[in-house]
Structure formats: structure tokens, C-alpha cells
C-alpha positions as CSV (number, residue, x, y, z in Angstrom):
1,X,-17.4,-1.7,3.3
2,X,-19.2,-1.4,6.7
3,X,-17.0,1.7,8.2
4,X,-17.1,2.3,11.4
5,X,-16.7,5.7,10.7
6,X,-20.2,6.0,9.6
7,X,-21.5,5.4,12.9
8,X,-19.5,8.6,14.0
9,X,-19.6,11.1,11.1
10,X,-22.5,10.0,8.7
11,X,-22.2,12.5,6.1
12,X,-18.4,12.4,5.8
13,X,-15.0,10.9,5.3
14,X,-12.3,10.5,7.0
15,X,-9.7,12.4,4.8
16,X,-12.3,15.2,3.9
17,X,-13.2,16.5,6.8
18,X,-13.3,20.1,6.6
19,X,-10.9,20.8,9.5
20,X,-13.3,19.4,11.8
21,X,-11.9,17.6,15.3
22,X,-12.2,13.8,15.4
23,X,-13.6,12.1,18.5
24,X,-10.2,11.9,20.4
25,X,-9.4,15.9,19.7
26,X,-7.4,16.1,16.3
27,X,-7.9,17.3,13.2
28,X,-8.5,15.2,10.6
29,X,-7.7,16.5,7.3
30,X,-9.3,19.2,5.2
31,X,-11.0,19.4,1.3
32,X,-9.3,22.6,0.0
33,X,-9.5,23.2,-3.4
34,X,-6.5,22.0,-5.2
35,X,-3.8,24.8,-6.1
36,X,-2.0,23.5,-9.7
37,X,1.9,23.6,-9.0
38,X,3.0,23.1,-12.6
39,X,3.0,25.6,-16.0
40,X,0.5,23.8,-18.3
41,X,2.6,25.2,-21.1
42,X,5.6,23.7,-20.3
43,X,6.4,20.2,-21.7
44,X,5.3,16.8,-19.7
45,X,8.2,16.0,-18.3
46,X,8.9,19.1,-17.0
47,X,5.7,19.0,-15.3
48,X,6.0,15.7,-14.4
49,X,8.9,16.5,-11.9
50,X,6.9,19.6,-10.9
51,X,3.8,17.4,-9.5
52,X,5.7,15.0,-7.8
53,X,7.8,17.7,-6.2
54,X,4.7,18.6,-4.4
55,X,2.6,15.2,-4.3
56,X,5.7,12.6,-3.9
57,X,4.9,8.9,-4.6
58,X,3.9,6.6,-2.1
59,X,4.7,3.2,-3.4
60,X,2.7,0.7,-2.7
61,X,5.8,-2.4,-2.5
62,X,9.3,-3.0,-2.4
63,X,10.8,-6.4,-2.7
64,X,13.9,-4.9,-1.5
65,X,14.7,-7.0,2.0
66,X,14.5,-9.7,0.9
67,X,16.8,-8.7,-2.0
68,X,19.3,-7.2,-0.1
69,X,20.0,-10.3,2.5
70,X,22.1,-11.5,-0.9
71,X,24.4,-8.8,-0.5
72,X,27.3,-8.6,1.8
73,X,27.4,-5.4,1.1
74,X,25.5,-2.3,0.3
75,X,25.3,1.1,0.9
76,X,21.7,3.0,-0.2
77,X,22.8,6.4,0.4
78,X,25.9,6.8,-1.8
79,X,24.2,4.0,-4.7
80,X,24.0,0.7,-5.2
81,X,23.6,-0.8,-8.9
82,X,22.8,-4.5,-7.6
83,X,19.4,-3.7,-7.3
84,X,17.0,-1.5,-8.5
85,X,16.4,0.6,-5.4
86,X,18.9,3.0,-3.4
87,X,17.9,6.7,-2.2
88,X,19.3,8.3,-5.0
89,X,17.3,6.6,-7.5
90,X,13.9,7.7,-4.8
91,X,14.6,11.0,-5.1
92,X,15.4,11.4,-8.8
93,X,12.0,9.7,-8.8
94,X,10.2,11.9,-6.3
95,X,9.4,8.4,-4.2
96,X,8.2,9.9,-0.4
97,X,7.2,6.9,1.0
98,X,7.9,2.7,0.5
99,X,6.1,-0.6,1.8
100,X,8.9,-2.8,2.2
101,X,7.3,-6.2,1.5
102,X,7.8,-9.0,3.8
103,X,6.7,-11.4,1.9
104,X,8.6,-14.9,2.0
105,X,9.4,-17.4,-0.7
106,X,6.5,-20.0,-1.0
107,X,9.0,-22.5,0.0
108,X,8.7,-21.0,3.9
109,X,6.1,-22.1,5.7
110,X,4.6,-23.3,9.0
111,X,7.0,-22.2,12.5
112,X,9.9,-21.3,9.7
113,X,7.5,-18.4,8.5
114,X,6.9,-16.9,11.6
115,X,10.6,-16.5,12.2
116,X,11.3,-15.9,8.6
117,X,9.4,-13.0,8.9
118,X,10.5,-11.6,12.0
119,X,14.1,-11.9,10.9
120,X,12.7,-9.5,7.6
121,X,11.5,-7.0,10.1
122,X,14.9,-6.9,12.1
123,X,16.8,-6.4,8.8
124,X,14.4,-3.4,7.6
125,X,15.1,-1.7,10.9
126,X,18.9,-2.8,10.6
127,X,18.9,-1.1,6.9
128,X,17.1,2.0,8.0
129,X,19.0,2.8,10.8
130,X,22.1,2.6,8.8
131,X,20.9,5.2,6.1
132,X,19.6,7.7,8.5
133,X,20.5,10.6,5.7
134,X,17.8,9.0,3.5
135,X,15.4,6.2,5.3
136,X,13.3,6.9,8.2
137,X,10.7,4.3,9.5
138,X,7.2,5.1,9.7
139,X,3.7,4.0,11.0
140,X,1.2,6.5,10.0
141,X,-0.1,8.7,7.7
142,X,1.2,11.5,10.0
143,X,5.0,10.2,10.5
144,X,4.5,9.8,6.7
145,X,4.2,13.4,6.2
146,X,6.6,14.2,8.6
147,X,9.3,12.0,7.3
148,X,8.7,13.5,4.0
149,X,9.2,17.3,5.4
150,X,12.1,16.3,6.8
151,X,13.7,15.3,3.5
152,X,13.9,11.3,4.0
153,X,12.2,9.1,2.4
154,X,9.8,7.4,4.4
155,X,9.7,3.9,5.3
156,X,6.5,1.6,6.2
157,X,6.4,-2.2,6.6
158,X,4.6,-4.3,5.0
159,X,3.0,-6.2,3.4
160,X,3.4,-9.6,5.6
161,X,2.2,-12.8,4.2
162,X,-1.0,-14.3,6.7
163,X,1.6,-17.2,7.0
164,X,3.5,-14.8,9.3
165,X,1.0,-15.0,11.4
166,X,1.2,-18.9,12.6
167,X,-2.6,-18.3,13.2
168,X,-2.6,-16.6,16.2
169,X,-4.2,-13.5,16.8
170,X,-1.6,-12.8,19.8
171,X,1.2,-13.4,17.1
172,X,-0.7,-10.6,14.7
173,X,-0.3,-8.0,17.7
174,X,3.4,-8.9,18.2
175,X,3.9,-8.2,14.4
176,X,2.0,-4.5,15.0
177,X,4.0,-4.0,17.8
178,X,7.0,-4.3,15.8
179,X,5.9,-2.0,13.2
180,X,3.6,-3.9,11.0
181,X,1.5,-2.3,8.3
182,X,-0.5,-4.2,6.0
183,X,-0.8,-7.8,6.0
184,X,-1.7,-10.1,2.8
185,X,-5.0,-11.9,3.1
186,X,-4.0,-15.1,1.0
187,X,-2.6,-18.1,1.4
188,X,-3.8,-19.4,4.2
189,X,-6.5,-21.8,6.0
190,X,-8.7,-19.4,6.9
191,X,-8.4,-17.1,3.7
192,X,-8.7,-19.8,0.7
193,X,-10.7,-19.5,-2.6
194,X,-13.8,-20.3,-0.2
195,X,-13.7,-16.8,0.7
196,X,-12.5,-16.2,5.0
197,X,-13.6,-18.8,7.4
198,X,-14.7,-17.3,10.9
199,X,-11.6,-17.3,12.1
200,X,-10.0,-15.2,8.8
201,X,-13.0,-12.8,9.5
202,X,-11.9,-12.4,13.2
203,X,-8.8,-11.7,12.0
204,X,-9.9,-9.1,9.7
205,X,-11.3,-7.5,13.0
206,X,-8.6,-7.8,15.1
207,X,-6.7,-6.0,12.1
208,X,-8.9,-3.3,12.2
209,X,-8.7,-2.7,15.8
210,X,-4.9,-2.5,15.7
211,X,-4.8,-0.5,12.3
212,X,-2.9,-3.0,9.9
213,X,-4.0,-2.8,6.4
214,X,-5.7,-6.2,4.6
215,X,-3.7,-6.8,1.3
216,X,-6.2,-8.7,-1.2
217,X,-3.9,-9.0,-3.8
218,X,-3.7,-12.2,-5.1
219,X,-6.8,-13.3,-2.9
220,X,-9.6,-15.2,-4.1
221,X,-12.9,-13.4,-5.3
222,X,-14.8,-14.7,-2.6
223,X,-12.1,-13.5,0.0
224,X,-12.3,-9.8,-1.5
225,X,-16.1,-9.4,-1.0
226,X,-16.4,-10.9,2.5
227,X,-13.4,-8.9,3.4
228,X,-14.8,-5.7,1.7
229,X,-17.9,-6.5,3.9
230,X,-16.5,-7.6,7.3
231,X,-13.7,-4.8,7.0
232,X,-14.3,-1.3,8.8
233,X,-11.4,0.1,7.1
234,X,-10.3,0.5,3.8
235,X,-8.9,-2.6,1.7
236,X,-5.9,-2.2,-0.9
237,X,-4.4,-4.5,-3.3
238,X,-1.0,-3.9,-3.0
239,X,0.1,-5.3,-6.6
240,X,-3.3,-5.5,-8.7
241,X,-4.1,-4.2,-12.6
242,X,-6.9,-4.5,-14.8
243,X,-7.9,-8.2,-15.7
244,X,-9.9,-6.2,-18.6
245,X,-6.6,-5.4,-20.2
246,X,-4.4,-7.8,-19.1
247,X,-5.8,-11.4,-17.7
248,X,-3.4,-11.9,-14.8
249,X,-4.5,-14.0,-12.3
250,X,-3.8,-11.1,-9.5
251,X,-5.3,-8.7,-11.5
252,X,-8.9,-7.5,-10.9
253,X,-12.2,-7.9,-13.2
254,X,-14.1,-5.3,-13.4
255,X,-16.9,-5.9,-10.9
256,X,-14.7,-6.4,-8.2
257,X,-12.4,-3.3,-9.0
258,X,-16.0,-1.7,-8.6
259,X,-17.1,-2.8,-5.3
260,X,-13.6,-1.9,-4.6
261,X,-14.1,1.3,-5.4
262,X,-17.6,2.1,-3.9
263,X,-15.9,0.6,-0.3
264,X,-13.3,3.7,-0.7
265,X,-10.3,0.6,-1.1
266,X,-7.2,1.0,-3.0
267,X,-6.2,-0.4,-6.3
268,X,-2.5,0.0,-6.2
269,X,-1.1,-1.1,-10.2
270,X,2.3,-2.8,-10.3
271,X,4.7,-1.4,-12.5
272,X,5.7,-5.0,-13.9
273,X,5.5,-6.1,-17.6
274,X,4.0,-9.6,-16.6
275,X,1.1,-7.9,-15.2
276,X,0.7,-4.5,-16.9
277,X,2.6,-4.7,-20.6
278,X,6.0,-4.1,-21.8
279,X,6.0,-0.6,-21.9
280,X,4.9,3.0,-20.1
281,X,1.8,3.2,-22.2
282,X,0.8,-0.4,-21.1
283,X,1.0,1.0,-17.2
284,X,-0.9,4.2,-18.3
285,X,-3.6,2.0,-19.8
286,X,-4.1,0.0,-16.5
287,X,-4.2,3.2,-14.3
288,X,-6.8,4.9,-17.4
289,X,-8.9,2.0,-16.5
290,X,-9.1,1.8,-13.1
291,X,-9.5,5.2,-12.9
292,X,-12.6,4.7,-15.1
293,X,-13.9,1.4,-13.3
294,X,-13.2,2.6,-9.6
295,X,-12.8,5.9,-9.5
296,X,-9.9,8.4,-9.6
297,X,-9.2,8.4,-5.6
298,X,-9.1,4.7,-5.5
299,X,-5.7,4.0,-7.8
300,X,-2.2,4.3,-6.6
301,X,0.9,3.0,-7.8
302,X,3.4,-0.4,-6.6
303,X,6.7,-0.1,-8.0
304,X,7.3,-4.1,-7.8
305,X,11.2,-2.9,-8.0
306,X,13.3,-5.8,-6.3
307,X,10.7,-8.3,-6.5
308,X,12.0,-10.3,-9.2
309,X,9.8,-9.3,-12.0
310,X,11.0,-7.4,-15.1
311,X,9.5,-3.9,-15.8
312,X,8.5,-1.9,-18.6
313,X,10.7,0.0,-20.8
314,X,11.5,3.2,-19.6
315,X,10.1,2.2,-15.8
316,X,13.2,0.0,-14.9
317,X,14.1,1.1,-11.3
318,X,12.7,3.4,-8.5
319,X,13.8,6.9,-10.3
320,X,11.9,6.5,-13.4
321,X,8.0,7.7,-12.2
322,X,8.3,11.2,-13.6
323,X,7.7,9.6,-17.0
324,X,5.1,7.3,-16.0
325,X,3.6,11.0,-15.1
326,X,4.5,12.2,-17.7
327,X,2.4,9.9,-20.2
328,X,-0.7,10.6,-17.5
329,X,0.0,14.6,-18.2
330,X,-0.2,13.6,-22.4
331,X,-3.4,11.8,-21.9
332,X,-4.8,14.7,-19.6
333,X,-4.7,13.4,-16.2
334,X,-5.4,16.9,-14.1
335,X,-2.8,17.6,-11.7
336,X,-5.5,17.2,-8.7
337,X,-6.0,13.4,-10.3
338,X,-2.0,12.7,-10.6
339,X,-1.9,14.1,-7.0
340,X,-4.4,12.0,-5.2
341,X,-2.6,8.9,-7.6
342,X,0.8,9.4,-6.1
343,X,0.5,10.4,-2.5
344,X,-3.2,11.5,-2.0
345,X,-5.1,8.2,-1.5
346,X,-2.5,6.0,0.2
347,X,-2.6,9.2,2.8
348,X,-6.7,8.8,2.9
349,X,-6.3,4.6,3.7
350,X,-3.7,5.0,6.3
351,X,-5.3,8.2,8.1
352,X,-8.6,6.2,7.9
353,X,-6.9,2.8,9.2
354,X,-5.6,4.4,12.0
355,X,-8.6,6.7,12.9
356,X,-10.9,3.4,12.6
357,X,-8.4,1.8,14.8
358,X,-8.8,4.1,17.7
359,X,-12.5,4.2,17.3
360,X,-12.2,0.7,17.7
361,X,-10.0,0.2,20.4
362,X,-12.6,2.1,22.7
363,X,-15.2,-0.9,21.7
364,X,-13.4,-4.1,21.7
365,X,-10.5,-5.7,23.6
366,X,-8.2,-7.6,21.9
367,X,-9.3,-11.1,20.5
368,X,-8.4,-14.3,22.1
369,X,-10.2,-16.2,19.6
370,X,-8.6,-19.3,18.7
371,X,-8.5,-20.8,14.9
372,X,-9.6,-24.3,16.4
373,X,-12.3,-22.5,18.5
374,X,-14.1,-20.8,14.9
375,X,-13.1,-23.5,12.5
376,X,-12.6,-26.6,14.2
């Protein structure tokens, strides 16, 4: 990954700076030893809740809007059973923060996407606003935090298929405006199995100056390594395992969850039997590997709940991580690893997403580039 952030702190990350202002007069972050929060001689489970007391997680995807515009009715606070997600279930599973995807059916495409997906956005807003008590929205890795303190469970949007976009960079900065996240670098023109065109990479640029994640889950190898390239901040796959264990076609090999790791990206591991195995061990095996292949502070977790998939046995719905954490705890995960799994790393992308963006917003105006401009 060419990161910007280089060119202002050489010897450092952004993340684990040691309480050290950034160029525009905050701090950014500190290394301090980690401090265990758990009784190693109590059993998993018990632990389990413990850790994620402290280090909440940070799910990497929620198919819950679209899931909830087939209800007439729901309430999130008080329970709902008709899908797999209500706040509740978040806090008996220690969930601090959700990516509500706002992905679309493959059936929507062209205009109808664009709309499509701004009718997703107005729904998530619609849905958080009425569960104050337990949703709040949020945009950084700050409001994160904050939303978290405050008891709620915080809310970011995204991921966005690139169809949302209608190819128009004036479209992506509308979508930011309204809250956007972390778009999906798949499925379109300018991100195919030929890796990104000109355009795609001015995309990824204009992305970076705004501070919306790239999602290259589900993108072709060629697209990962030029966007791992081109990118100044930090990639994630939003929903990909190890294609060592398991050969799903959005899973990663092992060379690319590599050069995913040495660019400081994010390997987030759905919690789906199609893609991980039928059971918590199956998920534990995926997140032992990655671990192994890319390093322990580049794997973080995607719950998948509400996106249509089935899920391993004892990982059904949004309350059952503590024993995902648990199995980590019986094959000696430290706390410190378990911490930066849950909530550490997704903190480090979005703190460095932002910080990149502001870097690069004192460089570059926005983009007028046109797709028939670069790839006609």
C-alpha cells in the first residue's frame, strides 16, 4: 500500500502513535501495553464475556436493511425474532459497532441502483432514529468510540455496491455526504477481473480523499493488487475467509491474504457456513489462519447475519460471539490478540481512513474525471 501517511510520519502508524499530535492538532492514538481484563483461571466462556466487555465487536456487515423493508413491522429495541439481529441480541453478544450493508440484489442495476441505494440509506437513518435507546449512527472511528461509551450500539454505513455509484465521481461524494462508509470495489466497468481501469483507479483516489473504505471482497485478484497499490489507505474485505481451508470463490489464497497483510488491510471472516464450515471450530480455523498468513492485527470478524446465508452451529444470530471467543480462548488466542480481532483493527482502518483523508484533502480537489474521459 502506498500510504500517504508515510510521507508525514515515516517511522510510524497511524494507530500507534505514542500520543503524538497529528498534522491538524489531535492526538492520534497511543501503544500502551495491553492490561488483561479477564481471570485466566476462570472457564472460556466466562472470559469470553469478560474481553468483549472491554473490546466490544465491531462487525464488519449486516444484511439487515435490506431484510427489514419485508417487515411491516418491527421493533429492535424490545426484540424481533423475524430476523437474526435486534439490540438485545447486540448486547448479549457484546456487538459495539455494525456496517449495515447496502448492497442490492444483482437484479438492480443501472439508474435503478442509484436510487435503490439511496432509498437503503434513508431507511437505515429511518431505523436508527426510531431505536434511539439502542442505535446511534456513526462516521468515524471517534463517534465509534463515543457511541459505544454512551451505551448504544454504534451504527456505520456501508458497504455500497460500485453500482451505487452510476459512475460518477460527483455521485460518490453525494453518497459520503450522506454517510457513506465503505464501498464494494466489484461489479462494475471499471473494476472487472482485468484488475481497475483508469477510471476505477481515480475512483480509488477520490475515495481516499473523502475517507470511504474500498471493499475487495468478492473482487477479482487483479483488482486487489492494483487497489492495494493505488490505495493510500487501508483495504478490507468485508466478508472474506481462507481459500486454503475452504475454496470459496470470495475467499482469499494465501498470497493475496499476504500482500493484504504487509499493506496493514483487513481480512474481516464471515461467520457463514457456505464460506467458513458448519460449525464454531470451522470459523476458528479461518481466523487461526489468517492470523497465521496476515498477521494478528489484520483479521476482524463479519457477522453476515440477515444476509441470507445460514450460519454455523452455535453462531446463529448477533448474540452468539462470546462463544466464537470462547473457542479462540481454548486454542490460546491472548486477550491482546482477541482484542485487536474484535474492536482493535477496524478502529486502526477507520482512524487511518479518515486521518489519510484529511491529509489528502489539503493536496487534491475533488475529481471531475469523467469515466468516458479515462476509459473511452
Amino acid at each position: 500500500m502506498a500510504d500517504l501517511q508515510d510521507e508525514l510520519h515515516t517511522t510510524t502508524e497511524v494507530g500507534a502513535l505514542v500520543g503524538l499530535p497529528d498534522p491538524f492538532g489531535e492526538t492520534v492514538g497511543t501503544a500502551e501495553p495491553y492490561t488483561p481484563v479477564s481471570d485466566p483461571d476462570t472457564e472460556p466462556l466466562e472470559r469470553a464475556h469478560a474481553i468483549l466487555a472491554a473490546h466490544p465487536v465491531a462487525d464488519g456487515y449486516s444484511g439487515l436493511p435490506w431484510a427489514l423493508r419485508h417487515l411491516s413491522w418491527f421493533d429492535l429495541e424490545l426484540g424481533e425474532s423475524s430476523v437474526d439481529t435486534d439490540v438485545p441480541r447486540l448486547r448479549e453478544g457484546h456487538v459495539g459497532a455494525l456496517f449495515w450493508s447496502l448492497h442490492l440484489p444483482e437484479s438492480i442495476g443501472g439508474d435503478r441502483a442509484v436510487g435503490a441505494t439511496l432509498e437503503q440509506l434513508d431507511l437505515v437513518k429511518t431505523v436508527v432514529g426510531a431505536h434511539p435507546e439502542g442505535l446511534r449512527l456513526a462516521h468515524t472511528a471517534g463517534e465509534t468510540a463515543d457511541v459505544r461509551h454512551c451505551g448504544r450500539v454504534a451504527v456505520l454505513l456501508g458497504p455500497a455496491g460500485a453500482a451505487a455509484l452510476g459512475d460518477s465521481l460527483g455521485i460518490l461524494r453525494s453518497l459520503h455526504a450522506l454517510g457513506l462508509r465503505v464501498l464494494t470495489l466489484s461489479g462494475a466497468s471499471w473494476a472487472s477481473e482485468a484488475g481497475l481501469t483508469r477510471f476505477g483507479e481515480e475512483v480509488l483516489r477520490e475515495m481516499n480523499r473523502l475517507g470511504v473504505l474500498a471493499d475487495l471482497s468478492g473482487a477479482s485478484a487483479d483488482t486487489v493488487r492494483r487497489a492495494l497499490a493505488v490505495s493510500k489507505a487501508p483495504v478490507l474485505c468485508s466478508r472474506s475467509a481462507a481459500r486454503a481451508l475452504r475454496p470459496h470463490p470470495a475467499n482469499l489464497p494465501d498470497d493475496l491474504l499476504a500482500e493484504l497483510g504487509a499493506a496493514r488491510g483487513l481480512c474481516m471472516v464471515p461467520l457463514t457456513a457456505e464460506q467458513t464450515g458448519p460449525n464454531v471450530r470451522d470459523v476458528a480455523d479461518h481466523l487461526d489462519h489468517v492470523r497465521a498468513v496476515a498477521g494478528p492485527e489484520c483479521v476482524g470478524l463479519s457477522g453476515t447475519y440477515d444476509a441470507g446465508t445460514a450460519h454455523p452451529q452455535d453462531l446463529a444470530d448477533a448474540s452468539c460471539y462470546p462463544h466464537l471467543v470462547a473457542e479462540l480462548l481454548r486454542r490460546d488466542w491472548t486477550e491482546s490478540d482477541i482484542a485487536l480481532l474484535t474492536w482493535g483493527n477496524v478502529q486502526r482502518v477507520l482512524r487511518s481512513a479518515d486521518f489519510t483523508a484529511r491529509a489528502a484533502r489539503e493536496r487534491r480537489e475533488p475529481s471531475t474525471a469523467k469515466i468516458s474521459e479515462l476509459d473511452g
